[in-house]
C-alpha positions in Angstrom: -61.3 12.0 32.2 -60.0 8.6 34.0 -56.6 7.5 32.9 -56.8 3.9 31.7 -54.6 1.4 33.3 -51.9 0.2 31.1 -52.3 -4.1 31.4 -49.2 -5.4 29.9 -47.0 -8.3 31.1 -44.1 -7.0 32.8 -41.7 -9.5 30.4 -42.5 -7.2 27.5 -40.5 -4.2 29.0 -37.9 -6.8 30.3 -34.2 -7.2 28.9 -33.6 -10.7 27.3 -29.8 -10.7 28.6 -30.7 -9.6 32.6 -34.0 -10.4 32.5 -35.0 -7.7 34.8 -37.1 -4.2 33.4 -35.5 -2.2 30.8 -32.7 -0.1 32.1 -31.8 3.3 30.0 -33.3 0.8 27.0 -31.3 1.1 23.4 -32.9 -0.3 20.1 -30.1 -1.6 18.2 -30.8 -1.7 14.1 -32.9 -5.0 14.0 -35.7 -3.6 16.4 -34.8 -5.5 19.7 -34.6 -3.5 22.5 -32.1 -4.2 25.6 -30.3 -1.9 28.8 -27.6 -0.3 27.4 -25.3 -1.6 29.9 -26.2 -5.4 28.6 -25.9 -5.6 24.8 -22.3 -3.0 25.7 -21.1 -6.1 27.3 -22.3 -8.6 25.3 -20.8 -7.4 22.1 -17.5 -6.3 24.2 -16.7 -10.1 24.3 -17.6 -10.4 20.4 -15.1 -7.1 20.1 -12.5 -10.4 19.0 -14.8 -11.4 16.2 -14.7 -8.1 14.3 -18.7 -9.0 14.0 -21.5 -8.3 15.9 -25.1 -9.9 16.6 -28.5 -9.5 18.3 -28.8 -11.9 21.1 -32.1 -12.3 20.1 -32.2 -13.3 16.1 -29.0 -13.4 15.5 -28.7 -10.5 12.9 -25.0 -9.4 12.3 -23.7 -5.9 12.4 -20.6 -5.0 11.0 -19.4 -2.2 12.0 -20.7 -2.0 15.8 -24.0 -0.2 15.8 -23.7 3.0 17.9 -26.5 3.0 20.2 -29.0 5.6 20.7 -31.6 5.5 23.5 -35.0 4.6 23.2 -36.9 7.6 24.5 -40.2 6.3 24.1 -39.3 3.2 25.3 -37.6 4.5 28.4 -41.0 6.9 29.1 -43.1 3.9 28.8 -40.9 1.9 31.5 -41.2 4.8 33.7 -45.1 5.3 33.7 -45.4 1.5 33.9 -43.4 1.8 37.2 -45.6 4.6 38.1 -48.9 2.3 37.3 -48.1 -0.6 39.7 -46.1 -2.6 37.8 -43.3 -2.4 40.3 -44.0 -5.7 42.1 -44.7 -7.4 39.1 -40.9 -6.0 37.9 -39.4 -7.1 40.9 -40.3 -10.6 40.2 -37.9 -10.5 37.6 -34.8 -8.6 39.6 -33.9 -11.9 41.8 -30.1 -12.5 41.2 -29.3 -14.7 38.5 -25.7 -16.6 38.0 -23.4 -13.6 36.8 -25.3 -10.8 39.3 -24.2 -9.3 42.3 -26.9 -10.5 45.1 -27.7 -8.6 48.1 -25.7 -9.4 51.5 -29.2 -8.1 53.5 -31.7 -10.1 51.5 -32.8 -13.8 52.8 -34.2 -16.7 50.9 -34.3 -15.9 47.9 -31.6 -12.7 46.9 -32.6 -10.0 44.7 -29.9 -8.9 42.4 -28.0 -6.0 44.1 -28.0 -2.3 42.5 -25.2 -0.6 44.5 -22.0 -2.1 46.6 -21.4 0.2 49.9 -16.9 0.7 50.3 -17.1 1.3 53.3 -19.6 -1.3 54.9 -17.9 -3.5 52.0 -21.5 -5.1 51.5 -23.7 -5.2 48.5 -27.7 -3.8 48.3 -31.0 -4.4 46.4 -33.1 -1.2 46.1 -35.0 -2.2 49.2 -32.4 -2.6 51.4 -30.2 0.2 50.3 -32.3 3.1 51.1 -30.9 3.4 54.7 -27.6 4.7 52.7 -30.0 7.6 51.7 -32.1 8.1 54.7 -29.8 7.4 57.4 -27.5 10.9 57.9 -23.9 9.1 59.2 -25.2 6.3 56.0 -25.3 9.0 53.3 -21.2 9.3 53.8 -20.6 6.3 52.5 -19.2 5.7 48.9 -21.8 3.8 46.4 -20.6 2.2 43.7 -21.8 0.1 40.9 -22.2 -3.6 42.7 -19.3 -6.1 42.5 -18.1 -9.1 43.8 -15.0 -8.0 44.5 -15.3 -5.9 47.6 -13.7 -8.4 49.8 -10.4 -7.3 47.8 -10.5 -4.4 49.3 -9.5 -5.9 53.0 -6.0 -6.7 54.0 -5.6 -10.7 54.1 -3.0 -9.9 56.7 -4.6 -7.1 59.4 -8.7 -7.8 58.0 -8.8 -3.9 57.7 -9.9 -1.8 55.0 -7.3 -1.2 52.3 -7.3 2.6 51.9 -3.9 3.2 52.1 -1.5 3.0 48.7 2.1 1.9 48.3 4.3 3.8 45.8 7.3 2.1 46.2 5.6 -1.6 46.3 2.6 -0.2 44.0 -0.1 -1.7 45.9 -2.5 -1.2 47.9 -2.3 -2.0 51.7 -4.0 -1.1 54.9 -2.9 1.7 57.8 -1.6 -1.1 59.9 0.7 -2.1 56.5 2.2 1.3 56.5 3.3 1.5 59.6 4.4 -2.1 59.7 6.2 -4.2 56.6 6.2 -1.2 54.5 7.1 1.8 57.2 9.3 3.9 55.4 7.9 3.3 52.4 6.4 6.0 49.9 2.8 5.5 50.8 -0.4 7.7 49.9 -4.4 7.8 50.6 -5.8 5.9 48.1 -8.0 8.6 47.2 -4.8 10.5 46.3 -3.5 8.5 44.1 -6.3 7.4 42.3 -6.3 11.4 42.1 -3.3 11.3 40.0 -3.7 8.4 38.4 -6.9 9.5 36.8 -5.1 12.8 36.0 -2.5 10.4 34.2 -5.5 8.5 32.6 -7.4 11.5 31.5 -4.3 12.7 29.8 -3.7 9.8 28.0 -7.1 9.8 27.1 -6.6 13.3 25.4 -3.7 11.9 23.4 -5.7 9.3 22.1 -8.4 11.4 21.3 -5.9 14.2 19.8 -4.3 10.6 17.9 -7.6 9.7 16.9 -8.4 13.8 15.2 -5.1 13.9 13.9 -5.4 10.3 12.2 -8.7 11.5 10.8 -7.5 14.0 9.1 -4.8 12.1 7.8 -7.5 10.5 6.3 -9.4 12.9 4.8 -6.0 14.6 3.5 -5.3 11.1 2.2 -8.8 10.3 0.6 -9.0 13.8 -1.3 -5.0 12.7 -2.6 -6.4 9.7 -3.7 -9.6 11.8 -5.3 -6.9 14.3 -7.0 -4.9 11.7 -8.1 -7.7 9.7 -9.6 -9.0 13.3 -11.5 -5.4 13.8 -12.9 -4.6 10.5 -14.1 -8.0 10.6 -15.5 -7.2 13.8 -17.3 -3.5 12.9 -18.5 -5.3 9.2 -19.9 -8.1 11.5 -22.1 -5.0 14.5 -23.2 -2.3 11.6 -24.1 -5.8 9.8 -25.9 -6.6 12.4 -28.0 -2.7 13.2 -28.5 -2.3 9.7 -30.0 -5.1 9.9 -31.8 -4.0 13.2 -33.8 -1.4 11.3 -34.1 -2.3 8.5 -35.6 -4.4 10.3 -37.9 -1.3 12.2 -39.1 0.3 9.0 -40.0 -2.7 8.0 -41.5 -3.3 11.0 -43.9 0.7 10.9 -44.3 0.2 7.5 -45.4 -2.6 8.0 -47.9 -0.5 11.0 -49.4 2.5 8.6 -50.3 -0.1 5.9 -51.6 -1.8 8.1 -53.8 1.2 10.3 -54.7 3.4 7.0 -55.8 0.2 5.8 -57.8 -0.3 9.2 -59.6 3.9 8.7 -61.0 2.8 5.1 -61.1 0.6 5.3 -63.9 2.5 8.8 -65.2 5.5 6.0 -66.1 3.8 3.7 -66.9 1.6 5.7 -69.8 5.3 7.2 -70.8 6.7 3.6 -70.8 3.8 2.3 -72.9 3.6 5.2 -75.5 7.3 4.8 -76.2 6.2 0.9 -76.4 4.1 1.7 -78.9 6.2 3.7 -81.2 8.8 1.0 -81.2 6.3 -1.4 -82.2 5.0 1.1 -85.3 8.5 1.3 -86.1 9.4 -2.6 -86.2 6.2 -3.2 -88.3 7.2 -0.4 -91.2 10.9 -1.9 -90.6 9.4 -5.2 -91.4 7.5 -4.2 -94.4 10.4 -2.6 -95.7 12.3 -5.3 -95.2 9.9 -7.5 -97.1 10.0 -5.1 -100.1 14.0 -4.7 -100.1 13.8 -8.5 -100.2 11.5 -8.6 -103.3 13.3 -5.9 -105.2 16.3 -8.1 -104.9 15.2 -11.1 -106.6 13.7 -8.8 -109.6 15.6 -9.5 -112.8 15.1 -6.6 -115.0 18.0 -4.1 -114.2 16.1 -1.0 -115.5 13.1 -2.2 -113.0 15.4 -2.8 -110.2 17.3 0.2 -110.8 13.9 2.4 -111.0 12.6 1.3 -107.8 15.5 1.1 -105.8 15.5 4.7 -105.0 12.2 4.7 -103.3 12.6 1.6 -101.4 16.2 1.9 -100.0 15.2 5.6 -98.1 14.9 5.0 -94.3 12.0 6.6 -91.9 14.2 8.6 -89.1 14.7 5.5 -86.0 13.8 6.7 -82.2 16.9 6.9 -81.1 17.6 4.1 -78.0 18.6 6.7 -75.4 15.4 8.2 -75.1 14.4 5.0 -73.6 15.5 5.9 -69.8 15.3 2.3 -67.9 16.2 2.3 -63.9 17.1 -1.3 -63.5 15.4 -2.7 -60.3 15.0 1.0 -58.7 11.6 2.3 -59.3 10.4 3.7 -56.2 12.6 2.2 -53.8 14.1 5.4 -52.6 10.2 6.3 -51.5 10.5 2.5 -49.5 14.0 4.1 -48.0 12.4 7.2 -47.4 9.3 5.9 -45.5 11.9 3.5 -43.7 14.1 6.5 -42.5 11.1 7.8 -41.5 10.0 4.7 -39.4 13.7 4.3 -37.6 13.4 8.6 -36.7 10.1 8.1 -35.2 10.8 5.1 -33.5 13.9 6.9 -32.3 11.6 9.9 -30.9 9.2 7.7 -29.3 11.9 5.7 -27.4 13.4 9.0 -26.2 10.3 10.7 -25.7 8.8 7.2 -23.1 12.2 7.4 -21.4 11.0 11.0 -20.0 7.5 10.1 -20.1 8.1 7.3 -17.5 10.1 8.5 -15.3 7.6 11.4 -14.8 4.6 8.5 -14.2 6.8 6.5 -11.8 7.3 9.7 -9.7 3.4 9.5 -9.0 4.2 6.5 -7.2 0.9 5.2 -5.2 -0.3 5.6 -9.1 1.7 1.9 -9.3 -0.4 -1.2 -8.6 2.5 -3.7 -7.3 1.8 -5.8 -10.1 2.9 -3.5 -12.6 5.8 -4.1 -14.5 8.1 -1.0 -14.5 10.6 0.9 -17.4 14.0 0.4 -15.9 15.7 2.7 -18.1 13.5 5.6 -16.0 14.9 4.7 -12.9 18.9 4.3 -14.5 18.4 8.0 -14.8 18.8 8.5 -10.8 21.2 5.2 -10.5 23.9 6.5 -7.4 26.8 4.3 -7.5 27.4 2.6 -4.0 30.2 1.8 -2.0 30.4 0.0 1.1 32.2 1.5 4.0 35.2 -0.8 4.9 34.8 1.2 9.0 31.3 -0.4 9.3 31.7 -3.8 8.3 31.2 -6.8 10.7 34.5 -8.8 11.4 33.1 -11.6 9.6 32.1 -9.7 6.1 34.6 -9.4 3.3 34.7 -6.2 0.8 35.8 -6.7 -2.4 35.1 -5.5 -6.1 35.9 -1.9 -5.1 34.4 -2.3 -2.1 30.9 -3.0 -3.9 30.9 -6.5 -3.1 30.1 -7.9 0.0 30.7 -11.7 1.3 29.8 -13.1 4.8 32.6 -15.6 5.8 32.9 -17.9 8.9 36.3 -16.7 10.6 36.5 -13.4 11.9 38.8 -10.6 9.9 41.3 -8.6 11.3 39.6 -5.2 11.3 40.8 -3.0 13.5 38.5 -1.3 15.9 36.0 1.3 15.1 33.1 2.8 16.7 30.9 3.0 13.0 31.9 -0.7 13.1 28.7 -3.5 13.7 30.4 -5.4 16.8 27.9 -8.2 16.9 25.5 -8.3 13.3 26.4 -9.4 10.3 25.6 -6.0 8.6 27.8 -3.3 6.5 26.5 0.3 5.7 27.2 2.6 2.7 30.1 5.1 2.3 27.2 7.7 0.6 24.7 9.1 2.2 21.2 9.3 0.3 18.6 12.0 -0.4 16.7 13.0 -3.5 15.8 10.5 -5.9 18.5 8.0 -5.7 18.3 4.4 -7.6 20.7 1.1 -7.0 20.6 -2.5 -7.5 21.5 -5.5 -5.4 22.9 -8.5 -6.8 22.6 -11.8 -4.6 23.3 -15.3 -4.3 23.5 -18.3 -2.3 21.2 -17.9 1.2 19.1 -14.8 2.2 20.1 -11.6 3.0 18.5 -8.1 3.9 19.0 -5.2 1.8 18.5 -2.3 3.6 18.6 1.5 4.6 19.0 3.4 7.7 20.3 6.3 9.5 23.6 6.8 10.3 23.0 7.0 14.0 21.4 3.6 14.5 23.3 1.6 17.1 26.4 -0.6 16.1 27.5 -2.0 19.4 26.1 -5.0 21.2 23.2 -7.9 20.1 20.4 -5.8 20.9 17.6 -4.8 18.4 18.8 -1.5 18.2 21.4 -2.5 15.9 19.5 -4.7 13.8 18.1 -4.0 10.1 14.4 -3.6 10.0 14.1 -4.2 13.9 14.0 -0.6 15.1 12.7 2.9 14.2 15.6 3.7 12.3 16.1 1.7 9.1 14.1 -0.3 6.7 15.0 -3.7 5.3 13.5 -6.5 2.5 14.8 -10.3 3.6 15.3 -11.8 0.4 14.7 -15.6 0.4 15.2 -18.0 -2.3 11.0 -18.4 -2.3 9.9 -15.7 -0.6 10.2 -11.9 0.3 9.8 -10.4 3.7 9.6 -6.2 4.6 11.0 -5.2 8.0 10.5 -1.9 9.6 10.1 -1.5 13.6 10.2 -4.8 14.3 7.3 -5.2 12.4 7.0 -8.0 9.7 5.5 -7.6 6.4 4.8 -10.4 4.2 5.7 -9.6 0.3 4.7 -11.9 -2.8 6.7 -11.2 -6.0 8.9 -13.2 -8.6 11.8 -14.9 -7.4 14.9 -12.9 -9.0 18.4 -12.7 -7.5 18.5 -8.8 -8.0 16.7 -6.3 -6.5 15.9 -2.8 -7.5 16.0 -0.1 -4.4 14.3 3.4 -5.3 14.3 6.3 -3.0 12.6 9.5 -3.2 13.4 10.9 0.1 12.0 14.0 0.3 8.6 12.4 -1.0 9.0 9.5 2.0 8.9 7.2 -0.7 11.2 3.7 -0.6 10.4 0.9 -3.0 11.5 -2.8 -3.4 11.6 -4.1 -7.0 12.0 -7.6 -8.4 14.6 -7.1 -11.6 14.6 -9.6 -14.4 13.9 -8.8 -18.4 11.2 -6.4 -16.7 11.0 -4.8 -12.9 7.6 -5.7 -10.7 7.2 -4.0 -7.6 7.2 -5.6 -4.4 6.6 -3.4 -1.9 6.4 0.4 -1.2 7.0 2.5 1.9 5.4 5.4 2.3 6.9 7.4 5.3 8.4 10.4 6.3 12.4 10.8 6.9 14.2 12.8 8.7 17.9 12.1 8.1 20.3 11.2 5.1 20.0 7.2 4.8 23.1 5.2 3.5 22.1 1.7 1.9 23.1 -1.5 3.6 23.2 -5.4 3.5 22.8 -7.9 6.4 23.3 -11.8 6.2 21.8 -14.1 8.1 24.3 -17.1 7.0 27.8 -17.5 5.9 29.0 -18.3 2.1 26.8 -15.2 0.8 27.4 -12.7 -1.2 25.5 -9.4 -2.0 26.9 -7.2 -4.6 26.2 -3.4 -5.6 25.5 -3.5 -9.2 27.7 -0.6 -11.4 24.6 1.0 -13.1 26.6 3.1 -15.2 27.8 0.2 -17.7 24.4 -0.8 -17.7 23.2 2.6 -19.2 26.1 3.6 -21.6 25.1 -0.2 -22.9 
């Protein structure tokens, strides 16, 4: 059977950024189709954007699509080709404004597909298939085309630049190197594009190697965060249903007392009343007797009087007043002292119980949003006391307070010489050195400082950076402002918002990686965390960037035994 002719207009297989026929065609994710090579370009400009579009609709992609090729698309390019379409196609390969054109081509230029190096000239297809016909033609080196060829010849000899300068690392003709740069280090270009692409391919495979190793950081990091998130959520449900036992304790405890001080309530009460009673029994006969005394006495007739007297004047036995037992304002206040002690004992096991309780939930550290407000008395349980070294202090920093206290002063001090000593930097470093879990508070005033830590080997001669807190690789500082907070580390600047306070909280967990920043008022907020890995002993420091400031080491210990 025949094969139809496919009648389509060439524009439909045609890329809407080059205009010419679909080359190795990609459909990106909103269906429009374009040469790989086209829409790789036109989103590398829109790299900057963080965003990118179709050229076509407009449709945003975020992240960048990865592009797959269109197979059938690409077959059906091919077989149009194949079908006569070809001259129809070339109507749309003429160069446009941002294409190579052909050197060979007159009137009108078609847009070039290869660039020749050594006839430094540019081809359409047409014209280029003497380079693969020709035998002494097929030598030469075809690139992709470019507009730059004329780069490659010497402005000075108008010879081909195939020669390269080490020692002037450029390239330059064969005239060049045997005339301004004879002697020099010089080297085929061939060769040391060689290397260089040895040198490239390595660094390729450490960004690659990077890029695996960072990925499994992040895996490593995103089941932490998985097993963190399972733990907390199982420590929240145990301490739920631990409280709630709890609670129902006090609860059942509380009905007990209720009901136990209404039982003796109403015991007393019934043994108060029936020993009412009876007194009232007795007051009433008392009273009729009385009554009848009192009428025997007015009776006239001595033999009467005399006869009845014996009857009237004997006395019913009395109950007897110490058999009434009255606790004057008592009752059951011993139960309210009771249940009081009680409250003070629990409230003293609760406090002691949270101070080991938090301490324990502050070690899980990245568990702490950086709004959180902290217990300080769990981090007074790793205070260190510091002392500054009087051997690293700047010439213009005064110690004082036992050397806790630090002041930054306008005229120079007559320290004698030291090679621990900060020659140029307002800075001062710690007499301990600092691993474990270690704890300490800054006092400031005045102007900013920078409260810091870092290794004992960073530099302490000369202005440079090396020397500087939070400017190298080797200490860490916060730059405490009267509005604002600022974290230093590598030369790298890390905005911080928190409370203003004029103390700061420093915690360390070193073999964890762990250094945090807090804000210390009535309650401690967090304002920023490190998470890193150290390899030496770190000994706390202070830098000023002004004069009249002090920064103080707070003595923990009198905080704690108040």
């Amino acid at each position: 059977m025949a094969q139809k002719s496919v009648q389509m207009d060439p524009e439909t297989f045609s890329c809407s950024i080059c205009l010419d026929p679909l080359k190795d065609p990609v459909t990106i994710p909103c269906g429009h189709s374009y040469c790989r090579n086209c829409i790789q370009s036109y989103w590398d400009k829109e790299d900057e954007k963080k965003t990118h579009s179709c050229p076509q609709c407009r449709q945003s992609f975020t992240p960048r699509p990865v592009l797959v090729k269109n197979t059938m698309l690409a077959d059906l390019v091919e077989e149009l080709k194949k079908t006569g379409l070809q001259a129809a196609a070339a109507d749309l390969c003429y160069a446009g404004a941002e294409d190579v054109a052909c050197d060979v081509c007159t009137g009108r230029k078609l847009r070039a597909v290869k660039s020749c190096q050594v006839c430094l000239a540019s081809y359409c297809e047409k014209h280029l298939q003497p380079h693969y016909e020709a035998a002494f033609l097929k030598k030469h080196k075809l690139v992709e085309p470019s507009e730059k060829l004329q780069e490659n010849i010497c402005s000075r000899h108008d010879e081909v630049m195939k020669m390269f300068c080490r020692t002037d690392q450029q390239c330059i003709c064969y005239l060049c190197s045997v005339d301004e740069h004879k002697g020099h280090d010089t080297v085929s270009a061939a060769a040391e594009r060689t290397e260089r692409q040895r040198e490239l391919e390595g660094s390729r495979h450490n960004i690659q190697q990077r890029i695996q190793d960072r990925e499994e950081d992040v895996k490593l990091l995103q089941q932490e965060v998985e097993a963190i998130n399972g733990s907390a959520d199982k420590a929240v449900e145990h301490s739920e249903k631990i409280f709630t036992q709890l609670i129902r304790l006090m609860e059942k405890r509380r009905s007990d007392v209720k009901q136990q001080v209404r039982s003796q309530q109403e015991t007393e009460v019934s043994r108060v009343k029936e020993l009412q009673e009876k007194l009232e029994q007795e007051i009433t006969e008392l009273k009729r007797k009385d009554a009848e005394l009192k009428k025997l006495s007015h009776t006239e007739d001595h033999n009467q009087f005399l006869h009845n007297y014996p009857s009237l004047s004997a006395l019913s036995e009395s109950t007897h007043s110490s058999s009434i037992n009255i606790r004057p304002l008592k009752y059951f206040e011993d139960v309210t002292a009771a249940v009081s002690e009680l409250r003070d004992k629990l409230q003293d096991v609760l406090r002691d119980t949270w101070t080991n309780i938090s301490p324990t939930v502050t070690q899980v550290d990245v568990l702490l949003s950086q709004t959180e407000n902290k217990i300080r008395a769990g981090f007074l349980r790793y205070s260190r006391e510091i002392t500054l070294d009087p051997n690293t202090a700047n010439t213009k920093i005064i110690l004082s307070e036992g050397n806790r206290k630090a002041t930054s002063v306008r005229q120079p001090q007559g320290y004698p010489s030291h090679p621990d000593r900060f020659t140029v930097w307002c800075q001062v470093l710690s007499r301990e050195s600092l691993t474990g879990r270690c704890y300490w508070e800054v006092e400031w005033r005045d102007r900013g400082i920078g409260i810091a830590v870092a290794y004992k080997n960073i530099r302490r001669t000369g202005s440079s950076d090396e020397c500087r807190f939070g400017i190298n690789d080797k200490s860490w500082a916060l730059r405490c402002n009267k509005n604002s907070y600022e974290v230093w580390y590598n030369d790298v600047q890390t905005p911080v918002s928190g409370p203003e306070s004029s103390r700061v909280g420093v915690y360390l967990d070193h073999s964890a990686g762990i250094l945090s920043f807090y804000s210390v008022s009535d309650t401690m907020t967090l304002l920023h965390r490190v998470q890193t890995t150290f390899t030496q002993p770190l000994y706390a420091g202070v830098g000023f960037s002004s004069y009249e400031t002090t920064a103080e080491f707070c003595n923990l210990k009198q905080t704690e035994d108040i």
